[in-house]
C-alpha positions in Angstrom: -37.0 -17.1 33.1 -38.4 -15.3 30.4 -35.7 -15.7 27.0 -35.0 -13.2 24.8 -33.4 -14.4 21.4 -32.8 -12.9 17.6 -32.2 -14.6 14.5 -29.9 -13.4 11.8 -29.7 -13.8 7.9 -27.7 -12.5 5.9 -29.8 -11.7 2.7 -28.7 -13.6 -0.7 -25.2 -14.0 1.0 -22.9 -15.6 -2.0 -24.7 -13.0 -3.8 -23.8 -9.7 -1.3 -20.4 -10.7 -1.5 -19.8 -11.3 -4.4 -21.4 -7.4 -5.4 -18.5 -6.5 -2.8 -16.1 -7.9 -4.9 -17.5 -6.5 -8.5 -19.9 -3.5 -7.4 -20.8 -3.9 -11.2 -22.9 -6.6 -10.2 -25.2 -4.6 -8.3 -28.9 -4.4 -9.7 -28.1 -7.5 -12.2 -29.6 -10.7 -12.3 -26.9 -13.2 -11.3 -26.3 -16.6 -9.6 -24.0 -18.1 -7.8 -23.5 -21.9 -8.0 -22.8 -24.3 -10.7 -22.4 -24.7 -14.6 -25.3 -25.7 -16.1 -23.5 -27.9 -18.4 -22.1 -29.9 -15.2 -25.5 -29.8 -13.7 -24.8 -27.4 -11.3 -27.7 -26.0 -9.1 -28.2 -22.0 -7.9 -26.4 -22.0 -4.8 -28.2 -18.5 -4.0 -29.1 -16.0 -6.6 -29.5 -11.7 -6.9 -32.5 -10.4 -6.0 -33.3 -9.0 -9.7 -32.9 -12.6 -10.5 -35.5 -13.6 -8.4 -37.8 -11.3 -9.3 -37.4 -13.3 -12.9 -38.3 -16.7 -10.5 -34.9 -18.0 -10.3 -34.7 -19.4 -6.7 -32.2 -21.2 -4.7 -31.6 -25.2 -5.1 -32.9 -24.5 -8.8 -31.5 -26.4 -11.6 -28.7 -23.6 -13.4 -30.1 -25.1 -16.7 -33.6 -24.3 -15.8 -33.0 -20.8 -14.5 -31.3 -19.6 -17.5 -33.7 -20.6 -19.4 -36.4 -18.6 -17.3 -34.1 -15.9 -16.8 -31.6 -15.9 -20.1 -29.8 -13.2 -19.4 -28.7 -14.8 -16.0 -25.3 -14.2 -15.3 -23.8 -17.6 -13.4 -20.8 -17.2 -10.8 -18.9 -20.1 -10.2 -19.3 -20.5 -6.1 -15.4 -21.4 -5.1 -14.6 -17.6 -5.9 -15.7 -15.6 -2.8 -14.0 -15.5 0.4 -17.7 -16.5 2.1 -15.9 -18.4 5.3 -14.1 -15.3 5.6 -17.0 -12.9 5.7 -19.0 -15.3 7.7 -17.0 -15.5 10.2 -16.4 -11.5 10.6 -20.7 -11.8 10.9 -20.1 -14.1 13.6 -17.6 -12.4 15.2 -19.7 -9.4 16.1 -22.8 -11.3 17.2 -20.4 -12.9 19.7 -19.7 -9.3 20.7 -23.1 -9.0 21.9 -23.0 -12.2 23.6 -21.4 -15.3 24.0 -24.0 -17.7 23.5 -24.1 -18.1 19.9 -25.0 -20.7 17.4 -24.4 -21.2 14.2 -26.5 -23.2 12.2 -25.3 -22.4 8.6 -22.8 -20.0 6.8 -25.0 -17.2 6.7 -27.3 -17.7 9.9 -27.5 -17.9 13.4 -29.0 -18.0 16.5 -28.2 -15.4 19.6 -29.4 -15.3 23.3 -29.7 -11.6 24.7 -31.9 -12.1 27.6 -28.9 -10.6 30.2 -28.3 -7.4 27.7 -30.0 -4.5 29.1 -31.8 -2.4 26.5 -34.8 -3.1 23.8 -34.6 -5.6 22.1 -35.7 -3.7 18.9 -32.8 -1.5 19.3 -30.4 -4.5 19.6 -31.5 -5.5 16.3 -31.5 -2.5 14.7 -27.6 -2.2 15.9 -26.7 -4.8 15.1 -28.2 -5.0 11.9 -26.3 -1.5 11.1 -23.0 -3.1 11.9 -23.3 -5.7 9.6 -24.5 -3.4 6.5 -21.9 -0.4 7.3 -18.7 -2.8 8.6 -18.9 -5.4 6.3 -21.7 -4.7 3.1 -23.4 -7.3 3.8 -27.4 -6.8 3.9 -29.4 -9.0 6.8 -33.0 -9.2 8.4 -32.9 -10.3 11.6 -36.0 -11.6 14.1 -36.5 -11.5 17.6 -39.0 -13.3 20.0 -39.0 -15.2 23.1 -37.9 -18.8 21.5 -35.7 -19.8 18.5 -39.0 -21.3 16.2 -40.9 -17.7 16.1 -37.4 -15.9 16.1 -36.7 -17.7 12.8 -39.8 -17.4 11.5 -39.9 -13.7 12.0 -36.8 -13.5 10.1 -38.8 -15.6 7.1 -41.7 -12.7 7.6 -39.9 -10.2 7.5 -38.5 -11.2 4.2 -41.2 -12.3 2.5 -42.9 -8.3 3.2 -39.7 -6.6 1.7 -39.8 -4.6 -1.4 -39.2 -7.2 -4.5 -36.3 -6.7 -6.1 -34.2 -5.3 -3.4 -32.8 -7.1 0.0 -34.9 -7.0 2.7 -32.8 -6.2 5.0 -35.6 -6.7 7.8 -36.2 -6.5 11.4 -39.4 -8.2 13.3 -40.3 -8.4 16.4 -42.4 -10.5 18.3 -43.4 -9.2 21.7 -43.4 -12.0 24.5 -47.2 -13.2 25.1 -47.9 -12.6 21.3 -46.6 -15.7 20.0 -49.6 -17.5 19.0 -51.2 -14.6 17.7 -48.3 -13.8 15.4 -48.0 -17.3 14.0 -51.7 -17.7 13.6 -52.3 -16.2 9.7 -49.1 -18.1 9.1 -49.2 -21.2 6.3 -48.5 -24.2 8.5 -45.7 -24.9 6.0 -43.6 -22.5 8.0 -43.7 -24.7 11.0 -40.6 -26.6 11.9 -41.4 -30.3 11.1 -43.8 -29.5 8.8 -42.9 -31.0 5.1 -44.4 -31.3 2.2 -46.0 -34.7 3.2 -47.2 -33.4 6.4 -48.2 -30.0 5.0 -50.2 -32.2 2.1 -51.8 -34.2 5.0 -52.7 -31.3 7.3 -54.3 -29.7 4.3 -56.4 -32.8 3.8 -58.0 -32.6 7.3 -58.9 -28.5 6.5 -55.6 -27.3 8.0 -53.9 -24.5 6.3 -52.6 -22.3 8.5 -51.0 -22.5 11.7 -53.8 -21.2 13.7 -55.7 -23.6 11.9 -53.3 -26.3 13.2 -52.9 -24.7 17.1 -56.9 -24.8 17.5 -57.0 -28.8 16.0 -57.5 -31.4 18.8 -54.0 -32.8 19.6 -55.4 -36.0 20.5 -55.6 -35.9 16.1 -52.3 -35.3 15.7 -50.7 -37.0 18.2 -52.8 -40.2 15.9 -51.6 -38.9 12.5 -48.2 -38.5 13.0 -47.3 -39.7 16.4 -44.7 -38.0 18.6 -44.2 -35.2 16.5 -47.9 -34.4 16.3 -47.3 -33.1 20.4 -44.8 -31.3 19.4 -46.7 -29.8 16.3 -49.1 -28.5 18.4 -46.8 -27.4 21.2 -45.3 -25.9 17.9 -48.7 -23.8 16.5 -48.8 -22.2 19.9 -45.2 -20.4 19.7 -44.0 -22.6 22.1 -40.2 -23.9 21.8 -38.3 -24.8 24.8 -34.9 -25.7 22.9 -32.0 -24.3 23.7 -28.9 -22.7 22.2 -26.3 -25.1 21.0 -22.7 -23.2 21.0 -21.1 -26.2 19.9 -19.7 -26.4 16.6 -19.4 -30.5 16.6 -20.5 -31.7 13.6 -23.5 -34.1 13.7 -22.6 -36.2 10.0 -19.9 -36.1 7.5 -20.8 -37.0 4.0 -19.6 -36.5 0.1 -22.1 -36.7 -2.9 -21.3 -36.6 -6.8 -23.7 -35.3 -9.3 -22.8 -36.4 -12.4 -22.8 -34.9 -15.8 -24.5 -37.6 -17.7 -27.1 -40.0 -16.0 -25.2 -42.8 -14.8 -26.8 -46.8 -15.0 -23.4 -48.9 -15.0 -23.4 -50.8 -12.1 -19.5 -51.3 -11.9 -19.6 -47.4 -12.4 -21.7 -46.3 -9.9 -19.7 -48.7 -7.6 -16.1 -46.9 -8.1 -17.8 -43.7 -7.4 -19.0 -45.2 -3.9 -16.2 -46.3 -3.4 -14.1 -43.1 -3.8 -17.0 -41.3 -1.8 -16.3 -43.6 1.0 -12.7 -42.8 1.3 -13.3 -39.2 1.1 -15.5 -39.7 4.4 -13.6 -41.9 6.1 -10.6 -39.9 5.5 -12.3 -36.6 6.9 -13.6 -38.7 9.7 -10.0 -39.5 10.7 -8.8 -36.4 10.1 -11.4 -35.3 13.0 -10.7 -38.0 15.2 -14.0 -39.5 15.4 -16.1 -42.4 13.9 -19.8 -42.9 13.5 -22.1 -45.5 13.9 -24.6 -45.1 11.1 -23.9 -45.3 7.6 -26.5 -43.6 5.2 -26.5 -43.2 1.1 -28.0 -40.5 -1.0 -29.7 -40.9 -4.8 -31.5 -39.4 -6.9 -32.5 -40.4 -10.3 -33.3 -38.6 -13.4 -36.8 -37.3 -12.3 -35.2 -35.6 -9.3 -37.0 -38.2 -7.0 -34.1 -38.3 -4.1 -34.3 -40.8 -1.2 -31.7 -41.8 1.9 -31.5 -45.5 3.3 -29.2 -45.9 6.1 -28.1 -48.5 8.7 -27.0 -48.4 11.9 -24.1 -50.3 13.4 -23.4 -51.8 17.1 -20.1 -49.8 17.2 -18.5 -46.5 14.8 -16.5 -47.2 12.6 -13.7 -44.5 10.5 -12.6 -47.4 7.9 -12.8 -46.6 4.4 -14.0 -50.5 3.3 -16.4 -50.9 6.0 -18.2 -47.5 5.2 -18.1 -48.7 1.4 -19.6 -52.2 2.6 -22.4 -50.8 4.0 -23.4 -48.0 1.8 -23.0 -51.0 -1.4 -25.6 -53.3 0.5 -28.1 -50.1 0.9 -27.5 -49.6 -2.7 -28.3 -52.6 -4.0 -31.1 -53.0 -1.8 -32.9 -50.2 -3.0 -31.3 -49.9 -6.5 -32.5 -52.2 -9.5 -29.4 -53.5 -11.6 -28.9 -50.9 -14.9 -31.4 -48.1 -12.7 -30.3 -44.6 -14.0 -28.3 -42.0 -11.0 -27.9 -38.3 -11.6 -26.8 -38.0 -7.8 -25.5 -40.5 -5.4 -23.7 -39.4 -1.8 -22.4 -41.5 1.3 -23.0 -40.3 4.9 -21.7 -41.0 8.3 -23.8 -39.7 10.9 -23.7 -40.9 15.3 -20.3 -39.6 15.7 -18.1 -39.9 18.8 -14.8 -41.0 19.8 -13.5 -44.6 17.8 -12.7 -47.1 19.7 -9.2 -48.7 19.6 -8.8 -51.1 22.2 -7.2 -54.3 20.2 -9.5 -56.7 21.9 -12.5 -54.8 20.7 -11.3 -54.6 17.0 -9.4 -57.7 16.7 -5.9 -58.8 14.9 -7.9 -58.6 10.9 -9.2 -55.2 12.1 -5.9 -53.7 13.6 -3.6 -54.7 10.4 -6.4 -52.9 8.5 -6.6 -50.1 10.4 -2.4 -50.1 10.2 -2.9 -49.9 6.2 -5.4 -47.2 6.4 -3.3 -44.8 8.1 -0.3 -45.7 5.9 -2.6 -44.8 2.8 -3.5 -42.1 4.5 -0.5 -41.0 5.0 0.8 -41.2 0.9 -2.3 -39.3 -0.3 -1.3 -36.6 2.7 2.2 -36.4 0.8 1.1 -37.0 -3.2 -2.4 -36.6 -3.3 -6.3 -38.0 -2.6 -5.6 -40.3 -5.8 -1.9 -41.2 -5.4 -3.1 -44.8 -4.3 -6.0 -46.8 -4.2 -6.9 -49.9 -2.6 -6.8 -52.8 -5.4 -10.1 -54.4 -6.4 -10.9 -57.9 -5.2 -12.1 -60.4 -8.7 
């Protein structure tokens, strides 16, 4: 049966609501995000302030000093959960397969609702800016990949300056033909590697890439060359997820100064593991791959992870793990400007006794009594001591 879905986006959300907080704001270039002096990063930014080329994910030092007269907004002020979830509240009015893939954007299947699909949009779209303030473009088409990038169109067309607040719609059957003049960068699973490479065998658009023998493709990149060229074509058979399971948990630290001490860098692992382990409990799950996160001073940033035979929710084995991955891909005295710790596989933990053992249980019998000081006093109320 023939689907029917729009994509929303709320247009430089931190931004929007922080303009309904202090109108004054309105028509200034400002950020949202962190200090500069902490090396903090534009969590979104105005869109006078991108007009200046301040973007999001930019360095706060570096936009200021493209854009000095920046204002910067520190981004634990706004109620954005709050206003998020009023969005998501009225796309759940029109139906109640919804999913939400980030704060300020979602997914939403009206193939049973009755009426053009234009007009849904444009409804919709009305609600959100006269209900709530909030600016939004939204996209329509027959699949979520060319209903999201019909959002990312429709923005890119708008008057600079101002938000888009766009609506684009892609009639069924015109899928391919609407992607076609498209950069192939705009292709889910296309990177910057895989855009570099595609542009090295003449392919620069995505028309370029739908009319390229798959049988090339499927060579250069393997699996996800068949479903690159599925992909060119507008066609996308995934479905909604209405879940709201999360599929990692994970802390990172950026510091202030550059950070080479190995006994340093080590503590802040540490901590880093307990935060996840604790949010992991808190959840009542446990994963079964352990990942870590760097980057050094040049903003080269890399992952390593392992995978284990059964999840785990304890502090010291997530710290373990995500040491060894450290050292394996960290030389001693290396500088870090960011390092993180992920837990990704999540499902139930296991807790049968024969499984985890007598060691295991008393240490899972300590974890939940620290856990259950720091719920009383505080995250750093009590540590675990440091072997010599």
């Amino acid at each position: 049966m023939l689907r029917t879905i729009l994509h929303l986006d709320l247009d430089a959300f931190f931004c929007a609501v922080e303009e309904l907080h202090d109108p004054t704001l309105r028509g200034k270039a400002f950020a949202v995000g962190g200090r500069p002096e902490e090396r903090g990063v534009v969590a979104s930014c105005s869109y006078p302030a991108r007009r200046c080329g301040v973007h999001s994910a930019m360095p706060m030092s570096q936009a200021l000093r493209i854009c000095p007269e920046l204002l910067v907004l520190s981004h634990h002020r706004g109620n954005y959960g709050e206003m998020s979830e009023k969005v998501m509240q009225r796309l759940n009015d029109l139906s109640p397969l919804v999913e939400q893939i980030s704060i300020d954007e979602a997914f939403v299947d009206i193939s049973d609702l009755h009426e053009s699909s234009g007009a849904i949009a444009s409804r919709l779209q009305k609600r959100v800016n006269d209900e709530l303030g909030l600016p939004c473009s939204v996209g329509v088409a027959s699949n979520k990949l060319v209903a999201k990038i019909a959002t990312e169109v429709g923005k890119k067309s708008s008057q600079k300056g101002q938000p888009p607040n766009a609506i684009t719609v892609v009639p069924p059957g015109t899928e391919a033909a609407f992607l076609e003049p498209l950069p192939a960068s705009m292709l889910w699973g296309v990177g910057p590697k895989t855009s570099a490479k595609l542009a090295g065998g003449g392919i620069k658009t995505i028309g370029d890439l739908a009319r390229h023998p798959e049988a090339d493709l499927v060579r250069w990149f393997g699996e996800n060359g068949r479903d690159l060229a599925r992909r060119a074509r507008g066609l996308d058979d995934s479905p909604l997820s209405t879940g709201h399971e999360a599929k990692s948990i994970s802390q990172e630290n950026t510091f202030v100064r550059d950070v080479s001490d190995d006994k340093q860098l080590a503590a802040m692992l540490r901590g880093l593991s307990a935060q996840v382990g604790r949010r992991l409990r808190q959840a009542g799950i446990a994963g079964t791959t352990v990942r870590i996160k760097l980057r050094w001073p040049d903003f080269t940033t890399l992952t390593r992870q392992v995978t284990l035979s059964q999840a785990t929710d304890q502090d010291e084995e997530i710290y373990r793990l995500a040491l060894d991955l450290l050292a394996k891909v960290r030389a001693r005295g290396k500088a870090v400007r960011l390092i993180g710790v992920g837990v990704s596989g999540l499902g139930p933990p296991l807790r049968q006794m024969e499984l985890w053992g007598a060691d295991a249980e008393r240490s899972r019998r300590l974890q939940a009594a620290l856990d259950s000081v720091r719920t009383r006093f505080g995250e750093k109320s009590i540590q675990r001591g440091k072997r010599k």
